[in-house]
C-alpha positions in Angstrom: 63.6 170.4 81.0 64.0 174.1 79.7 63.7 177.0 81.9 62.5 176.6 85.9 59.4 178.7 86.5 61.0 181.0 88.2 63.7 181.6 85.5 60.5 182.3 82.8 59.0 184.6 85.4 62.6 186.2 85.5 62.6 185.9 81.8 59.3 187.6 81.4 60.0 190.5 83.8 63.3 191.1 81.7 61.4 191.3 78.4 58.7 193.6 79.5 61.2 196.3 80.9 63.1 195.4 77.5 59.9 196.0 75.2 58.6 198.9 77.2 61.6 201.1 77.1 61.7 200.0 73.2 58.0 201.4 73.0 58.8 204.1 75.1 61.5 205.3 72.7 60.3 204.7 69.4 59.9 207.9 67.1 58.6 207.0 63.5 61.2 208.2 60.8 59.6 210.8 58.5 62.4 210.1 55.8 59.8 207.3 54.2 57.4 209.9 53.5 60.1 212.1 52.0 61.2 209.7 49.7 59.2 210.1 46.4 60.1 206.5 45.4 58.9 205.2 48.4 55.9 207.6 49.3 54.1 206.9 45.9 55.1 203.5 45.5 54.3 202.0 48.7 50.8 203.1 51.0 51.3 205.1 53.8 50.2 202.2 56.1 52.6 200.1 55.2 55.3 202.6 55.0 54.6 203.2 58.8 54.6 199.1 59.2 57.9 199.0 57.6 59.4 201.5 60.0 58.3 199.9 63.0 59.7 196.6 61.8 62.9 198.1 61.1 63.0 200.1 64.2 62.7 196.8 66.3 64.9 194.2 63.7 67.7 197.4 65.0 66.9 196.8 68.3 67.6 193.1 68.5 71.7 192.8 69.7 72.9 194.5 72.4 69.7 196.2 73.3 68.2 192.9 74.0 70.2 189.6 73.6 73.6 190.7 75.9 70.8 191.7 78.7 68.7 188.3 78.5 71.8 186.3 78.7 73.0 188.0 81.9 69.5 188.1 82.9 69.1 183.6 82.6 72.6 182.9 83.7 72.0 184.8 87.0 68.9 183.1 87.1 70.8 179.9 86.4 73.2 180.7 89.2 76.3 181.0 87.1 78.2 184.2 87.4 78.1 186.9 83.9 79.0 190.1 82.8 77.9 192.1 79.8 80.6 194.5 77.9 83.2 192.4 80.2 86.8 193.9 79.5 89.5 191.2 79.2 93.2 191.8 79.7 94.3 195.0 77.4 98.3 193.4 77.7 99.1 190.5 75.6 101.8 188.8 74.4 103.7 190.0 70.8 105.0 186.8 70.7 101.0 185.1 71.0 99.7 187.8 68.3 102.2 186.7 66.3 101.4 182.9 66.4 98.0 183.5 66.2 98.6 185.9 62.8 100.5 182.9 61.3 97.2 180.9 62.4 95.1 182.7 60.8 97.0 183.1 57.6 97.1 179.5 57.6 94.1 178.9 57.8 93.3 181.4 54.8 96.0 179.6 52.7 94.2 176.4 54.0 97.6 175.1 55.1 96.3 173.9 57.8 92.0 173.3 59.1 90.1 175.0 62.3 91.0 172.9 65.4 91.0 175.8 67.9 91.5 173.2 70.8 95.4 172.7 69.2 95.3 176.5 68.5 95.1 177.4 72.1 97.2 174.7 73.0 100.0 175.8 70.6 99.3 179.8 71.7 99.7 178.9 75.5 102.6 177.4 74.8 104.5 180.1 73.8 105.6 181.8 76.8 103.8 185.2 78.3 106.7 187.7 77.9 106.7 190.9 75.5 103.7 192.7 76.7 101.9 195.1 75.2 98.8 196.9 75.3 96.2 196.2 72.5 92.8 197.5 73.7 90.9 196.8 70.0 89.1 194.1 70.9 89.4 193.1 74.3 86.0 193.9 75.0 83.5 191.0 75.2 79.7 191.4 74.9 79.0 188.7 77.6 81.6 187.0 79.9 79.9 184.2 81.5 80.5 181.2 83.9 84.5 182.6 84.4 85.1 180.3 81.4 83.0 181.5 78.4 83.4 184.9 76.1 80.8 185.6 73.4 80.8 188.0 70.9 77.0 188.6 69.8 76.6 188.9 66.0 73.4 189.4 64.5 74.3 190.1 61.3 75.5 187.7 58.4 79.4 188.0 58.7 81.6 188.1 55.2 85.0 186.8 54.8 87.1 189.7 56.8 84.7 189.3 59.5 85.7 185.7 60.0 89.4 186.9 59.9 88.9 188.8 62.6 86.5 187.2 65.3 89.1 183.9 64.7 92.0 186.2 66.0 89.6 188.1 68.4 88.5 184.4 70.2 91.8 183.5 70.1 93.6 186.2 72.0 91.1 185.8 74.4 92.9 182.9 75.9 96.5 184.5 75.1 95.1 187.7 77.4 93.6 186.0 80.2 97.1 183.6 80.0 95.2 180.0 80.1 92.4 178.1 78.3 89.1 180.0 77.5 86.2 179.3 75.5 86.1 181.6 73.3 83.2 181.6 70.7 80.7 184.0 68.5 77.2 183.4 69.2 74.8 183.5 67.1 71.5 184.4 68.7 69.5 182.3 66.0 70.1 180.8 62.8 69.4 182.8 59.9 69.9 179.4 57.7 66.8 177.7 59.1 65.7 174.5 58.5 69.4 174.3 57.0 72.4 174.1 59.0 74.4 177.6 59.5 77.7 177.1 57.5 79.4 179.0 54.5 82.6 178.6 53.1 84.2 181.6 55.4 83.1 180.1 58.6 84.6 176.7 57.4 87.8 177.8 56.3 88.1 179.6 60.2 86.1 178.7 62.8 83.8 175.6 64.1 80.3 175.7 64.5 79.7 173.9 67.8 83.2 174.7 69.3 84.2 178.3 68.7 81.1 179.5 66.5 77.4 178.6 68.7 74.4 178.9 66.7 70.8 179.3 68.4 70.2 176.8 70.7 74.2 175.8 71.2 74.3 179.5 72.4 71.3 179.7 74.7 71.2 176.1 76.1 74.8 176.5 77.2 73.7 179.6 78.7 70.3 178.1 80.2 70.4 174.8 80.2 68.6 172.4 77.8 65.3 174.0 76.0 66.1 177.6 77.2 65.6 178.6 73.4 62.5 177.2 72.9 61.0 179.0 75.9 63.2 182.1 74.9 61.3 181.8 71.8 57.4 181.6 73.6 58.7 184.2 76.2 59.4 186.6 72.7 55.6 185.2 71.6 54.1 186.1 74.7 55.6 189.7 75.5 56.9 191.0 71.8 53.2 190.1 70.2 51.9 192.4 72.8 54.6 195.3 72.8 54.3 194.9 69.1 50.6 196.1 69.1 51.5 199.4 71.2 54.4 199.8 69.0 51.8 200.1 65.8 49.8 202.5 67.8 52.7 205.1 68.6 53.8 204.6 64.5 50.0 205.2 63.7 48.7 202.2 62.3 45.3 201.9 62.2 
């Protein structure tokens, strides 16, 4: 299945507007020839490699990911929004559930189920509003059902803490069921499955936590990662050239 050939030309015209404004933009950082550790330890061709690298790996997030997943659920017909805001009121009552949630989870009173945690959140009636605007906003809203958070780093323990109570006042904010989740544009654990003892203790991968192709299949439909991933081949490897170019590598 994967993407129609319209949605890869859609796709394709994305990532070259994507890659040329990251071309267009890319200044190489003189601070690695400054450093004296780095300037006689490591040639200057590589040092201008390295910057280039680390000026793209930066790049990847918000710069690219939110836009492409607006960019193939309009493609797919099915309505999105980037840096969506959600409700700023929300129930004390719901925060305060969800806090004993979350500490119970920490105290491992009780194990991630966030289908009963919803459950048990709506249930508590939508009175005693307040404003809370920390963390309303959600990097792509899509399908009038679905909110993801885009992380691209590996999250530690306080991290977890805090997307499990972000995901979960989702649903208390918009006052009825929501899927909630943070995606996880690829996994960083390949071959092996993404999981650590943090995400176990708070979240589900699969349910509230989508990893790689969970994420991008739900967004595209079956096989959108792996032509997300030839469509990255195909325009990156070529951006990447002009890239070396503008950091002067020869």
């Amino acid at each position: 299945m994967g993407l129609s050939s319209d949605q890869k030309k859609a796709l394709d015209e994305q990532l070259e507007k994507l890659f040329e404004a990251k071309v267009k933009s890319f200044k190489r950082p003189t601070g690695l020839d400054n450093s004296f550790a780095q300037a006689n330890s490591i040639p200057e061709r590589d040092r201008r490699i390295m910057s280039a690298v680390h000026s793209w790996s930066t790049s990847f997030g918000q710069q690219f990911y939110e836009p492409i997943a607006r960019s193939i659920a309009l493609s797919s017909d099915k309505d999105a929004h980037e840096q969506w805001a959600s409700p700023v009121e929300i129930s004390q009552d719901r925060v305060a559930r969800i806090d004993k949630i979350v500490a119970d989870l920490g105290s491992k009173i009780r194990k991630p189920d966030v289908d009963s945690e919803i459950k048990e959140i709506l249930s508590i009636p939508n009175k005693n509003l307040m404003d809370d605007p920390n963390d309303n906003i959600v990097d792509v809203y899509f399908d009038k059902k679905y909110l993801f958070d885009i992380k691209t780093v590996g999250p530690n323990k306080k991290d977890w803490i805090e997307f499990k109570q972000m995901t979960l006042k989702w649903s208390a904010r918009m006052n009825k069921r929501m899927h909630g989740a943070i995606a996880i544009p690829y996994n960083p654990n390949a071959p092996r499955p993404y999981t650590s003892s943090a995400v176990k203790n708070y979240m589900q991968v699969g349910k509230d936590v989508l990893v790689a192709a969970d994420f991008w299949d739900l967004i595209g439909g079956k096989g959108c990662y792996e032509d997300l991933g030839n469509a990255f081949k195909k325009i990156g490897s070529k951006y990447w050239k002009k890239t070396l170019k503008k950091a002067g590598v020869k």
